[in-house]
C-alpha positions as a Markdown table, in Angstrom:
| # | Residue | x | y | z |
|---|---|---|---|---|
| 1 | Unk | 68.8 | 124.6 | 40.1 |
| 2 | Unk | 72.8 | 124.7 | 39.5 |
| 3 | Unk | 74.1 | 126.8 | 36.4 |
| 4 | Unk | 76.9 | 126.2 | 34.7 |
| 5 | Unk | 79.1 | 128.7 | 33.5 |
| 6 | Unk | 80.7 | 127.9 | 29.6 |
| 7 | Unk | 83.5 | 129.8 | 27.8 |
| 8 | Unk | 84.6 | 129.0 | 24.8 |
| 9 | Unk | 88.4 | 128.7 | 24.5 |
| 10 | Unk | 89.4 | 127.0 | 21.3 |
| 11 | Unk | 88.1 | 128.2 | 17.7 |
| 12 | Unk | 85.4 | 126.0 | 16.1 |
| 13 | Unk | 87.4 | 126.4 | 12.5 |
| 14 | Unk | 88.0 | 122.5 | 11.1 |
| 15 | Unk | 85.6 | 121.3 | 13.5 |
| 16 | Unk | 83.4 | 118.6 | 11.9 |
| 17 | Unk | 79.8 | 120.3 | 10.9 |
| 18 | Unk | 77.4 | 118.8 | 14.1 |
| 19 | Unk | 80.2 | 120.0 | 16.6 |
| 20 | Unk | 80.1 | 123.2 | 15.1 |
| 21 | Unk | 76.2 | 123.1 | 15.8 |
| 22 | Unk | 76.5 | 122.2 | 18.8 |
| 23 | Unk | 78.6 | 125.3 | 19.7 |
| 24 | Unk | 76.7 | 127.2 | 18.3 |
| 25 | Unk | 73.2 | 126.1 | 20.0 |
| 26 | Unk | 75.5 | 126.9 | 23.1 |
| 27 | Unk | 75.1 | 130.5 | 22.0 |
| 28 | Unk | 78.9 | 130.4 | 21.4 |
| 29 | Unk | 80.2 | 132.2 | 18.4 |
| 30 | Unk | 83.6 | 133.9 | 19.3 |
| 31 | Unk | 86.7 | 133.0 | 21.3 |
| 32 | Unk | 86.2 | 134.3 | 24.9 |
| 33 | Unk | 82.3 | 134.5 | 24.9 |
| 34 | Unk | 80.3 | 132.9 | 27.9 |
| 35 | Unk | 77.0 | 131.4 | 28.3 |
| 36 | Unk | 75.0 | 130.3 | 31.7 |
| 37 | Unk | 72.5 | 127.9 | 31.2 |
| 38 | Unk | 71.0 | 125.4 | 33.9 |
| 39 | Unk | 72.5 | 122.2 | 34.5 |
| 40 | Unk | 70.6 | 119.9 | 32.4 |
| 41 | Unk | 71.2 | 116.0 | 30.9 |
| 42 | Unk | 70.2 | 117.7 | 28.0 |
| 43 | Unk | 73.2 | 120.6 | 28.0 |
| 44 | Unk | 75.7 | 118.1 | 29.9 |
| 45 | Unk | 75.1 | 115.9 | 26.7 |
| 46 | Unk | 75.7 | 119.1 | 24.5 |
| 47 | Unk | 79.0 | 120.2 | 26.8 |
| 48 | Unk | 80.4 | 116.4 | 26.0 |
| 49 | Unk | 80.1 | 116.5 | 22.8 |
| 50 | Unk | 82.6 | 119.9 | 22.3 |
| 51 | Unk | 84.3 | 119.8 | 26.2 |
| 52 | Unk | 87.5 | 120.0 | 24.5 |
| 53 | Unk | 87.0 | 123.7 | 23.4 |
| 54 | Unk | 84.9 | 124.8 | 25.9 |
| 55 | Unk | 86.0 | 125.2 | 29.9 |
| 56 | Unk | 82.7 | 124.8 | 31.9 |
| 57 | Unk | 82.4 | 126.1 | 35.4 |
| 58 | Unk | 79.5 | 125.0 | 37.8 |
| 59 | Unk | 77.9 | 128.3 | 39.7 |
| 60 | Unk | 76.5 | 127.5 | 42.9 |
């Protein structure tokens, strides 16, 4: 299975309260930190919801 490799770039300050969740289900609390979870329609729908803090990288 394809992992995907997120980093959060952006601070989640002023972000409305479900995008913050969302974030932080990611396991992203702090500017910089990275996740890897599988390539799911379940985290793809979580990625879309905050892509425009996050920079996601697929692993082969």
């Amino acid at each position: 299975m394809a992992k995907l490799k997120i980093t959060l770039v952006k601070s989640t300050i002023g972000l409305v309260k479900n995008q913050k969740a969302n974030a932080e289900a990611l396991g992203l609390k702090k500017i910089g930190q990275v996740k890897i979870h599988n390539d799911t329609p379940h985290i793809r729908g979580m990625i879309k919801k905050v892509n425009f803090i996050l920079k996601v990288e697929e692993i082969a």
